[in-house]
N, CA, C and O atoms as a Tripos MOL2 file, in Angstrom:
@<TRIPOS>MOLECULE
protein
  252   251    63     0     0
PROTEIN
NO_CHARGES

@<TRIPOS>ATOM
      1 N          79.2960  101.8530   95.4390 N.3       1 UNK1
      2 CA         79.5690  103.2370   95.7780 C.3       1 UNK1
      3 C          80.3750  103.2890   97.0710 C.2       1 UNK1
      4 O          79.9760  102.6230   98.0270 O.2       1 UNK1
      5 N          81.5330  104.0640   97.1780 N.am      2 UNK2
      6 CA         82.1550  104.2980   98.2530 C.3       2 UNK2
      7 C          81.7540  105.3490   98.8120 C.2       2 UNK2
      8 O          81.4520  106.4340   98.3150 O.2       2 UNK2
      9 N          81.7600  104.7660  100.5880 N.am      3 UNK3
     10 CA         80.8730  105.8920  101.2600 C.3       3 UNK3
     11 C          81.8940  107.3090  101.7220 C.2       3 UNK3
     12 O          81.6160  108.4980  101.8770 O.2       3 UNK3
     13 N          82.8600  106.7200  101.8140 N.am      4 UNK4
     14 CA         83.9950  107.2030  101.9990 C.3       4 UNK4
     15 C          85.3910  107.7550  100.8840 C.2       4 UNK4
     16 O          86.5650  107.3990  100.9870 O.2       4 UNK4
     17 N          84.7990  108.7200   99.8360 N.am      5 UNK5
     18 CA         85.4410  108.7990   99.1820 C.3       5 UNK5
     19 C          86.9170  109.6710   99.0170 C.2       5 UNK5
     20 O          87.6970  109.7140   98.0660 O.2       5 UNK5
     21 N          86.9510  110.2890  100.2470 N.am      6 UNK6
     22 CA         88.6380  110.4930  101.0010 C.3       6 UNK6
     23 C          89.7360  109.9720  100.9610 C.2       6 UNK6
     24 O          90.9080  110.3180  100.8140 O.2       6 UNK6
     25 N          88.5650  108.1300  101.2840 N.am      7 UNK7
     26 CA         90.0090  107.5060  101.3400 C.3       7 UNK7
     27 C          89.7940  106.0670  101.1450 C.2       7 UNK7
     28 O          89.6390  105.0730  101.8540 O.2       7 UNK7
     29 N          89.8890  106.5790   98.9470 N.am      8 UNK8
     30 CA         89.9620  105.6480   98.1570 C.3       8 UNK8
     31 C          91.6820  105.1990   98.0130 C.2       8 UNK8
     32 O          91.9830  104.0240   97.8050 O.2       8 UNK8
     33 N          92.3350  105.8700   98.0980 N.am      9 UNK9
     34 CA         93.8150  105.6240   98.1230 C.3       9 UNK9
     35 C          94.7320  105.3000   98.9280 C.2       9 UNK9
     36 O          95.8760  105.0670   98.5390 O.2       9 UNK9
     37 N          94.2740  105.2220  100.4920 N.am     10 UNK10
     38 CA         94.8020  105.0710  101.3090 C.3      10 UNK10
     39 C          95.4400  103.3190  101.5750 C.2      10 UNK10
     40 O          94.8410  102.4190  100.9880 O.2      10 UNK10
     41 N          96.0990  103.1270  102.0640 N.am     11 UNK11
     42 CA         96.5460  101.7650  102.1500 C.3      11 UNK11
     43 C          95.9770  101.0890  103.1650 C.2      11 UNK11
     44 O          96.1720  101.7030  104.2130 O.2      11 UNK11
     45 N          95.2060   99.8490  103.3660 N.am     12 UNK12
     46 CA         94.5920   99.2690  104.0500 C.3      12 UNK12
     47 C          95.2350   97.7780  104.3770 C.2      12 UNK12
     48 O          95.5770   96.9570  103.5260 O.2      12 UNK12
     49 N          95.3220   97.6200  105.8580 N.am     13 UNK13
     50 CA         95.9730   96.7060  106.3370 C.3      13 UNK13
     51 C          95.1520   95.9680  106.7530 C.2      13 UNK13
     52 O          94.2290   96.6030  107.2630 O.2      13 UNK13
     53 N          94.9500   94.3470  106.8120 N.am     14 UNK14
     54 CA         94.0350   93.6000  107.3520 C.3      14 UNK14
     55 C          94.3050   93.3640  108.5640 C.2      14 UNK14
     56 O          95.3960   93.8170  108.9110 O.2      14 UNK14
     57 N          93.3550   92.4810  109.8430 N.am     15 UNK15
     58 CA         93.7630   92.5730  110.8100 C.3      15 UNK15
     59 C          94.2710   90.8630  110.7580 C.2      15 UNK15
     60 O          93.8270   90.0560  109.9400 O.2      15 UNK15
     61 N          95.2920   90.5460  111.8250 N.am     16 UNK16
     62 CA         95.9810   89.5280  111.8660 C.3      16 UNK16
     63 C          95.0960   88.7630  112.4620 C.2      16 UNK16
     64 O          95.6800   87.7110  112.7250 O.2      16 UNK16
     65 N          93.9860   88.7150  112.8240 N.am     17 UNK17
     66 CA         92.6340   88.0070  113.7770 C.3      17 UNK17
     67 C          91.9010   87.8360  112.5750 C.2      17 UNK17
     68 O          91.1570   86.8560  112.5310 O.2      17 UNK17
     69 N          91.9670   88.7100  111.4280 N.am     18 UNK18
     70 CA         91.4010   88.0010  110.4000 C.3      18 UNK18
     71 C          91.5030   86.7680  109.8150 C.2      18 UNK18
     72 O          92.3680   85.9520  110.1350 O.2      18 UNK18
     73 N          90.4240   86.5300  108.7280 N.am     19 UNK19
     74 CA         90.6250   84.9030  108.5180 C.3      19 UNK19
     75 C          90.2620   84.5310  106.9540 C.2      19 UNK19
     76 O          89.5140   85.3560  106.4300 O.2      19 UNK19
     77 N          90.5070   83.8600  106.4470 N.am     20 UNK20
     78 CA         90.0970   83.1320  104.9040 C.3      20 UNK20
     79 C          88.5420   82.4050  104.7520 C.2      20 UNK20
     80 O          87.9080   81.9700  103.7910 O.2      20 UNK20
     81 N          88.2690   82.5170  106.2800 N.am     21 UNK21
     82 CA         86.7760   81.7420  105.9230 C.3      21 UNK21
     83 C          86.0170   82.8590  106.2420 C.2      21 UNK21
     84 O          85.0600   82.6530  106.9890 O.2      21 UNK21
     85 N          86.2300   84.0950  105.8230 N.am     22 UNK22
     86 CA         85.1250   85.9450  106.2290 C.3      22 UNK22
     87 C          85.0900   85.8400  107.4510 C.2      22 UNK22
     88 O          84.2800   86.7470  107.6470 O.2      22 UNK22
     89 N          85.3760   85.3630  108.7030 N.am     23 UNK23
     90 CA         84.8960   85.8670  110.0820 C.3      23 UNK23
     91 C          86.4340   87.0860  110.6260 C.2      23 UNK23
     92 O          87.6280   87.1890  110.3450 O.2      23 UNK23
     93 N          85.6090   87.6610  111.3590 N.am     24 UNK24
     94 CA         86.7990   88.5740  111.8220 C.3      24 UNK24
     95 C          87.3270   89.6840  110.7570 C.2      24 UNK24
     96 O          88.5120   89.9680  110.5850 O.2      24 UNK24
     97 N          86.3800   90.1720  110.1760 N.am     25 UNK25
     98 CA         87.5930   90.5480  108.9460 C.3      25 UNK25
     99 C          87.5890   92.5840  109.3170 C.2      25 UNK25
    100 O          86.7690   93.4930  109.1810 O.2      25 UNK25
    101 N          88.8830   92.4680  109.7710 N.am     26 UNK26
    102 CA         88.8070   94.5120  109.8990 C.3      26 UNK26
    103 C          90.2270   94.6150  109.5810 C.2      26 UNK26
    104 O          91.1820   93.9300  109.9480 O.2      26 UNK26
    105 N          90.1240   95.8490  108.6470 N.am     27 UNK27
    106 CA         91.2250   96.4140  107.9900 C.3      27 UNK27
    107 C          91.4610   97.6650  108.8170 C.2      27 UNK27
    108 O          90.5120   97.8750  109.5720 O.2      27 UNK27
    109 N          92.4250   98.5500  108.9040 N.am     28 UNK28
    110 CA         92.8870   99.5690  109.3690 C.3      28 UNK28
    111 C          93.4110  100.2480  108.0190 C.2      28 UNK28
    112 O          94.1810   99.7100  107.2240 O.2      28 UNK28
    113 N          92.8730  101.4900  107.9070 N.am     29 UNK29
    114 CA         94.4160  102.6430  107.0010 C.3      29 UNK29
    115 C          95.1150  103.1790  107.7440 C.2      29 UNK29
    116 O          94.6730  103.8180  108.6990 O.2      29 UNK29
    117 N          96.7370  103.0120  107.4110 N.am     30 UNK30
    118 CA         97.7620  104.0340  107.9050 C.3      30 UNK30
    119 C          98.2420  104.3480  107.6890 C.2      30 UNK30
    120 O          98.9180  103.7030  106.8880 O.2      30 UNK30
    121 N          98.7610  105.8930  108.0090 N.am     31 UNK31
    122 CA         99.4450  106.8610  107.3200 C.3      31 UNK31
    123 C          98.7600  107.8990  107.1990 C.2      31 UNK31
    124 O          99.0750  108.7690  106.3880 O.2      31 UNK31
    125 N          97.6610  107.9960  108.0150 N.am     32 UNK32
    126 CA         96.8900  109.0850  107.7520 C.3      32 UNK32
    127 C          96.9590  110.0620  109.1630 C.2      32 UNK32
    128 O          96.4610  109.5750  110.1770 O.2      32 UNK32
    129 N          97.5300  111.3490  109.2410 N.am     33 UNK33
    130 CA         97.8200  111.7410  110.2670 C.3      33 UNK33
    131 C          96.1730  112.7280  111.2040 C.2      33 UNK33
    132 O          95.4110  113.6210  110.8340 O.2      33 UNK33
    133 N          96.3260  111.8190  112.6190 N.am     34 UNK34
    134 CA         95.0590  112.3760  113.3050 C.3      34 UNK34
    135 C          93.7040  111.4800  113.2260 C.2      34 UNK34
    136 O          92.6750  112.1000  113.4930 O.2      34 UNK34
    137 N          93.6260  110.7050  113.0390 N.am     35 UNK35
    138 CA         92.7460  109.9440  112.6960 C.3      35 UNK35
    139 C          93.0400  108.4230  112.0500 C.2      35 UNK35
    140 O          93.7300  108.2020  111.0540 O.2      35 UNK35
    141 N          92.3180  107.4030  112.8990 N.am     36 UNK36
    142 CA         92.0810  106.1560  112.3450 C.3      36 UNK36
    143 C          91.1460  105.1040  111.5930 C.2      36 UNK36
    144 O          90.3150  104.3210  112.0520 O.2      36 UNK36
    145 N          91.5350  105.3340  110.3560 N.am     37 UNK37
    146 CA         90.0490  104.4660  109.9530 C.3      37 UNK37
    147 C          89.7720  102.8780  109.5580 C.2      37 UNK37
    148 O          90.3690  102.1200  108.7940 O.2      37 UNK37
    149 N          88.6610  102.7060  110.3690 N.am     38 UNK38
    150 CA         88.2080  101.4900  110.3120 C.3      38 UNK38
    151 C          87.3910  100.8880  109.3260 C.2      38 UNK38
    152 O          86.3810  101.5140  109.0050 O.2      38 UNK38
    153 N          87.6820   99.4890  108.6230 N.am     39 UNK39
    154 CA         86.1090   98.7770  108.2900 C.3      39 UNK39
    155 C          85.9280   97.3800  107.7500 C.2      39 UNK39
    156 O          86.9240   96.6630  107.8430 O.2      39 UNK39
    157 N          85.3620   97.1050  107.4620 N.am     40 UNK40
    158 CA         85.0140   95.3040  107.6440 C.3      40 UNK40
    159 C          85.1200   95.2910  105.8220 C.2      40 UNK40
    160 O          84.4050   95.8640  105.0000 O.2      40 UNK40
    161 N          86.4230   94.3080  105.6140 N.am     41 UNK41
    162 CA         86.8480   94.1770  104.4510 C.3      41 UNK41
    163 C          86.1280   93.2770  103.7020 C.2      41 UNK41
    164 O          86.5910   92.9370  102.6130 O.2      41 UNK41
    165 N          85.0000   92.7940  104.1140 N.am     42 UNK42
    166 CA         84.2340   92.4670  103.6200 C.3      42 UNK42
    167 C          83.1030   93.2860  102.8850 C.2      42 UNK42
    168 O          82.3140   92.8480  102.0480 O.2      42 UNK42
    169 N          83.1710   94.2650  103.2620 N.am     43 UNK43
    170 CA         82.2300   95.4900  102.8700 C.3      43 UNK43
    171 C          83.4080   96.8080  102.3620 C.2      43 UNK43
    172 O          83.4580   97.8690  102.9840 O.2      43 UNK43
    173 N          84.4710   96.4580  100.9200 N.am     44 UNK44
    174 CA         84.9050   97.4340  101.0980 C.3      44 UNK44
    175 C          84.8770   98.7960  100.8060 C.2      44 UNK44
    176 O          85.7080   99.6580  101.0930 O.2      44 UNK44
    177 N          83.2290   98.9440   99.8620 N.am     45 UNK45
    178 CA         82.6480  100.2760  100.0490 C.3      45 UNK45
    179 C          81.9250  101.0150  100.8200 C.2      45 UNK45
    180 O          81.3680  102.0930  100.6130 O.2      45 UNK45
    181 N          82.0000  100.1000  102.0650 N.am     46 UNK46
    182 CA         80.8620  100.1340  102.8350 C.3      46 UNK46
    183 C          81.6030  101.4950  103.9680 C.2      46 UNK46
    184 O          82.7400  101.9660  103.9760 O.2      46 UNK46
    185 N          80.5610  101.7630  104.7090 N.am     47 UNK47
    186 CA         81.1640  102.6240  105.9140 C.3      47 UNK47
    187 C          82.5730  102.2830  106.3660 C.2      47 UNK47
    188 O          82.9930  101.1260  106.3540 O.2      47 UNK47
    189 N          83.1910  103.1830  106.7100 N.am     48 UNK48
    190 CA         84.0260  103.3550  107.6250 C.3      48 UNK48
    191 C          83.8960  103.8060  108.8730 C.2      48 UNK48
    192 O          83.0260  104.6430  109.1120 O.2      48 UNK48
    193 N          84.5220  103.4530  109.6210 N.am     49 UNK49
    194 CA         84.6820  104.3160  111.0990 C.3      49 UNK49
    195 C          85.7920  104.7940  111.6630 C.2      49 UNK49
    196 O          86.6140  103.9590  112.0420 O.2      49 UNK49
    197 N          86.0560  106.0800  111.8350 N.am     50 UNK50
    198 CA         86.9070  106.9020  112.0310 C.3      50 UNK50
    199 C          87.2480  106.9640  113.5900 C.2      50 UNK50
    200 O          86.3360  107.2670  114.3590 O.2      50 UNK50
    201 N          88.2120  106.7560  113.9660 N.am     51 UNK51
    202 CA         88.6120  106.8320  115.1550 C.3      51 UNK51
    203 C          89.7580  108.2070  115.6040 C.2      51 UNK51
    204 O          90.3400  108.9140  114.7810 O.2      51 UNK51
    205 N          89.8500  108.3100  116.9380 N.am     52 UNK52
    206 CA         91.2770  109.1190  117.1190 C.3      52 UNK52
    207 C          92.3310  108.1000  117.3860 C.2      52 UNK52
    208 O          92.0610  106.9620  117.7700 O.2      52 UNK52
    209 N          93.6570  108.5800  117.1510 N.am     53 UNK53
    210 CA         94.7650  107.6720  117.4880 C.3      53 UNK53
    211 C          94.5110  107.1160  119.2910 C.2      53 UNK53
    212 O          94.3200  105.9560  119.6570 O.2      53 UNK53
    213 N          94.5680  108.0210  119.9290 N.am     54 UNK54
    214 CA         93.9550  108.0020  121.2340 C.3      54 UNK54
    215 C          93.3780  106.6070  121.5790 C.2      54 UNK54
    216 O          93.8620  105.6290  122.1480 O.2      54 UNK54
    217 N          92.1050  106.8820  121.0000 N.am     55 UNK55
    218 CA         91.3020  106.0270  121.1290 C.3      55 UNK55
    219 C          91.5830  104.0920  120.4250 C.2      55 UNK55
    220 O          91.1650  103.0060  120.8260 O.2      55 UNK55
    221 N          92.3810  104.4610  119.3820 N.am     56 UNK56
    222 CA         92.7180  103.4430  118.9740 C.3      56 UNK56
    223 C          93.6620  102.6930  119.6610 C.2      56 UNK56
    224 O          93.5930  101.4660  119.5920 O.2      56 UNK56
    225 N          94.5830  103.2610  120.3500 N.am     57 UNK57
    226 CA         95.4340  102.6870  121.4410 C.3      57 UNK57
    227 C          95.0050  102.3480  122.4400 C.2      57 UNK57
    228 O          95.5170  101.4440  123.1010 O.2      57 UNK57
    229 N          94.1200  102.8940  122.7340 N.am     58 UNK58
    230 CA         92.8050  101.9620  123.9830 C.3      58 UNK58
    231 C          92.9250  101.1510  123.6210 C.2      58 UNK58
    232 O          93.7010  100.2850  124.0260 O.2      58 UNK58
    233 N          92.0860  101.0880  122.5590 N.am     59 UNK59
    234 CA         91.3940   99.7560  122.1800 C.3      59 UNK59
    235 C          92.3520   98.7530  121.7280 C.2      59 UNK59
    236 O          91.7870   97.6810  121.9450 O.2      59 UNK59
    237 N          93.2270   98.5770  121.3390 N.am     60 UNK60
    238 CA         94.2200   98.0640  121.0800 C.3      60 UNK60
    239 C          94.8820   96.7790  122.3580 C.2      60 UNK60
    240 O          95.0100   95.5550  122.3780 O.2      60 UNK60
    241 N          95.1780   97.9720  123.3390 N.am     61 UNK61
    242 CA         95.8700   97.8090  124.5490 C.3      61 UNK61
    243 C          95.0470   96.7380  125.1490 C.2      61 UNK61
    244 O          95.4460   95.7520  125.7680 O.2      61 UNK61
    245 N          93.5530   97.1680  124.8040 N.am     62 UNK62
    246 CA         92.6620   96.1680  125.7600 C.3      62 UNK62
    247 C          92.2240   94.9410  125.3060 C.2      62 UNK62
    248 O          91.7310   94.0040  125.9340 O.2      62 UNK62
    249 N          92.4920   95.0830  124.0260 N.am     63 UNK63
    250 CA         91.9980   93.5340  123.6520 C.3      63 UNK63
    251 C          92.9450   92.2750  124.5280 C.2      63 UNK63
    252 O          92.6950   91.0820  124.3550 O.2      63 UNK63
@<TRIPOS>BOND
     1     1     2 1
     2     2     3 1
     3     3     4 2
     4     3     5 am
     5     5     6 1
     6     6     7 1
     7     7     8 2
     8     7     9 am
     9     9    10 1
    10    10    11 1
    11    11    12 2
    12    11    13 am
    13    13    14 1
    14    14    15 1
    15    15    16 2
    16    15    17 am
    17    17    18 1
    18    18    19 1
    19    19    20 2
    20    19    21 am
    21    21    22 1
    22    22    23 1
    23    23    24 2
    24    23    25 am
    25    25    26 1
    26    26    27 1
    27    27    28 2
    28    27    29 am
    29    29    30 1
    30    30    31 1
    31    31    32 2
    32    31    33 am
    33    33    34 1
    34    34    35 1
    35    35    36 2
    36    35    37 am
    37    37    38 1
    38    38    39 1
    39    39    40 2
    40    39    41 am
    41    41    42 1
    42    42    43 1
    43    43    44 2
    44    43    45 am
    45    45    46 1
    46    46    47 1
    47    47    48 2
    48    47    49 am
    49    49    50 1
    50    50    51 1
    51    51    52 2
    52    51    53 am
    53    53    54 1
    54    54    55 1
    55    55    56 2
    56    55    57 am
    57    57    58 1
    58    58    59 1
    59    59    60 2
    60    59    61 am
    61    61    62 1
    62    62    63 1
    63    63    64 2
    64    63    65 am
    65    65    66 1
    66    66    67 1
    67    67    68 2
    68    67    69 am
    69    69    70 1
    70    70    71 1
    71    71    72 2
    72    71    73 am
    73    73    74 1
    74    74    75 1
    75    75    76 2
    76    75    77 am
    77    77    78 1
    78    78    79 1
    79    79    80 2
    80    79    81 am
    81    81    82 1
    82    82    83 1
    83    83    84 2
    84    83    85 am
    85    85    86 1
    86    86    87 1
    87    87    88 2
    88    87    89 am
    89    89    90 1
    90    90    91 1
    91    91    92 2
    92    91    93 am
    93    93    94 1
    94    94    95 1
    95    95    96 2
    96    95    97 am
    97    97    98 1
    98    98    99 1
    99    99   100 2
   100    99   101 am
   101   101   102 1
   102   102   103 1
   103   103   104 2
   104   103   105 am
   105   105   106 1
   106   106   107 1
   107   107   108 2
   108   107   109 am
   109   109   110 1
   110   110   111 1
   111   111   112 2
   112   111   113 am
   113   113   114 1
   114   114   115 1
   115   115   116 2
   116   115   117 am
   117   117   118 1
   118   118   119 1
   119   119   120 2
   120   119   121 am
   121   121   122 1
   122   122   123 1
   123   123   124 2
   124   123   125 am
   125   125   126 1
   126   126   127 1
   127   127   128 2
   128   127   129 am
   129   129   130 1
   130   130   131 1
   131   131   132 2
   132   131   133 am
   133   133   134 1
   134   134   135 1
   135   135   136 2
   136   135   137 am
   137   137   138 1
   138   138   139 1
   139   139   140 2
   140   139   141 am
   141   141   142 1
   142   142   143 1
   143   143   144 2
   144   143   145 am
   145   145   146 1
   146   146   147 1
   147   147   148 2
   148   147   149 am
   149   149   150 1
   150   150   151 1
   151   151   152 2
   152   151   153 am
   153   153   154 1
   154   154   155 1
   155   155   156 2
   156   155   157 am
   157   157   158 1
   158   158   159 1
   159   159   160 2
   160   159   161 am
   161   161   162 1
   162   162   163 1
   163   163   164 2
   164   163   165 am
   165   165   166 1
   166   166   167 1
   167   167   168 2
   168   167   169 am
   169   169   170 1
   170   170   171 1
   171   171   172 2
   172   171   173 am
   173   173   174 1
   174   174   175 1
   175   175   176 2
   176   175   177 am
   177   177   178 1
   178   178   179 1
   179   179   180 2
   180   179   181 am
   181   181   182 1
   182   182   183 1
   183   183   184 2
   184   183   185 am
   185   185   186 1
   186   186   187 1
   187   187   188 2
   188   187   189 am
   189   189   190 1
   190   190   191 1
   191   191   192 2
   192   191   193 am
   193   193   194 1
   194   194   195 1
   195   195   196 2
   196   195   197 am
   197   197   198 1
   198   198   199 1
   199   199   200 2
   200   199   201 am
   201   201   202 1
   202   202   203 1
   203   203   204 2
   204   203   205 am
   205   205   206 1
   206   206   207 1
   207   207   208 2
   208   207   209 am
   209   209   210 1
   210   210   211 1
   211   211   212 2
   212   211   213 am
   213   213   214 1
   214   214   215 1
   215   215   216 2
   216   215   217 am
   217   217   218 1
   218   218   219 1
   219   219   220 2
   220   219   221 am
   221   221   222 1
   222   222   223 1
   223   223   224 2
   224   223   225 am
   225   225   226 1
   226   226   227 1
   227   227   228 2
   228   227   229 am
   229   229   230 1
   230   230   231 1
   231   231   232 2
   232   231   233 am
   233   233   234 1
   234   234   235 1
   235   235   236 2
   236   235   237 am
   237   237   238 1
   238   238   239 1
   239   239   240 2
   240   239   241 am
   241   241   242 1
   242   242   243 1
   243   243   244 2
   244   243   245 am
   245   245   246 1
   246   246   247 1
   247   247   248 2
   248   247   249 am
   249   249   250 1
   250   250   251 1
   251   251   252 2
@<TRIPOS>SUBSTRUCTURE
     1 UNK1         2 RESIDUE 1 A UNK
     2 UNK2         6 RESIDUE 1 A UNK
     3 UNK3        10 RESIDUE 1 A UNK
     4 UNK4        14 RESIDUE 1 A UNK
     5 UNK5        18 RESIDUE 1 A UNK
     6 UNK6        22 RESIDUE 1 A UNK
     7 UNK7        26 RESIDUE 1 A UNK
     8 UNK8        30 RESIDUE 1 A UNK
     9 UNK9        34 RESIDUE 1 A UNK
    10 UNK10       38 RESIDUE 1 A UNK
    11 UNK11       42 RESIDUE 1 A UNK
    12 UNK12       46 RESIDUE 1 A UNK
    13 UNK13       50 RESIDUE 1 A UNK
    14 UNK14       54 RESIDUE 1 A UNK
    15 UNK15       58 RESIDUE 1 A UNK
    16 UNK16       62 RESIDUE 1 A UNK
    17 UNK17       66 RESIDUE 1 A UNK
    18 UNK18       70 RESIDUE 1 A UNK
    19 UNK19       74 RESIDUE 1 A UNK
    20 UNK20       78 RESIDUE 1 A UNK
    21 UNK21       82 RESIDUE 1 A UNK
    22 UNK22       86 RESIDUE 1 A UNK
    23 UNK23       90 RESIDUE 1 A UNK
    24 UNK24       94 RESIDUE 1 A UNK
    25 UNK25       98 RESIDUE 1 A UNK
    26 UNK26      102 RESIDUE 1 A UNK
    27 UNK27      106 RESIDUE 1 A UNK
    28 UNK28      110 RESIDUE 1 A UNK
    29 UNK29      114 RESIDUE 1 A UNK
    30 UNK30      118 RESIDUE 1 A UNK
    31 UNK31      122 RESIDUE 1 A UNK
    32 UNK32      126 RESIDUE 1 A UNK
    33 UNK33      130 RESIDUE 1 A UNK
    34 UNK34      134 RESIDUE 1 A UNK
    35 UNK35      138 RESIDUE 1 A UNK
    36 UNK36      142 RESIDUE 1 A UNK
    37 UNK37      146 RESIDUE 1 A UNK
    38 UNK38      150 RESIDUE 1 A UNK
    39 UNK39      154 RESIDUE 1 A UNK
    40 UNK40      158 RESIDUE 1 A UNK
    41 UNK41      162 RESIDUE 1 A UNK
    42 UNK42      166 RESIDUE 1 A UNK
    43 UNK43      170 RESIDUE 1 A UNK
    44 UNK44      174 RESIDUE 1 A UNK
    45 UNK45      178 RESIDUE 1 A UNK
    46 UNK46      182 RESIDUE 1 A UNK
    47 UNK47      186 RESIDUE 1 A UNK
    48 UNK48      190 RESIDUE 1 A UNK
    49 UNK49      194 RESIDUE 1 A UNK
    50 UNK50      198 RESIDUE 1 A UNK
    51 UNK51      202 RESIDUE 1 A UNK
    52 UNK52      206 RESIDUE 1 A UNK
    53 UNK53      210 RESIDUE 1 A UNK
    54 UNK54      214 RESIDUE 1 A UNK
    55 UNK55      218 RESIDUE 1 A UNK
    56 UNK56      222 RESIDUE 1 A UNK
    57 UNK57      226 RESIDUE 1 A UNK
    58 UNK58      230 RESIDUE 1 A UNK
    59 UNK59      234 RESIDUE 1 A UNK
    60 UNK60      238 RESIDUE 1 A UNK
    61 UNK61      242 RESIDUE 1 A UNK
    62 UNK62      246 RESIDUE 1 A UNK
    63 UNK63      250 RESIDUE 1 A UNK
């Protein structure tokens, strides 16, 4: 069951820190205006977490 059924269509990008052996694994959707969503592509019905763009550029910046 998807918990998130908004955004079954959206395009999901993996993260480049991801890996082939499951560690690290977070996808981003984009293209979605106002909001960023997050979640561990390992779980891909699982929760999401919604961010602001804002906030995602923090976090970004700071890694």
């Amino acid at each position: 069951m998807n918990r998130s059924p908004g955004l079954r269509s959206v395009h999901w990008c993996k993260s480049s820190y991801s890996n082939a052996e499951g560690g690290e694994c977070v996808e981003v959707a984009d293209n979605i205006p106002d909001i960023v969503p997050v979640r561990d592509s390992k779980l891909p019905g699982g929760p999401v977490l919604l961010i602001s763009p804002q906030a995602w550029v923090s976090f970004i910046r700071a890694r």
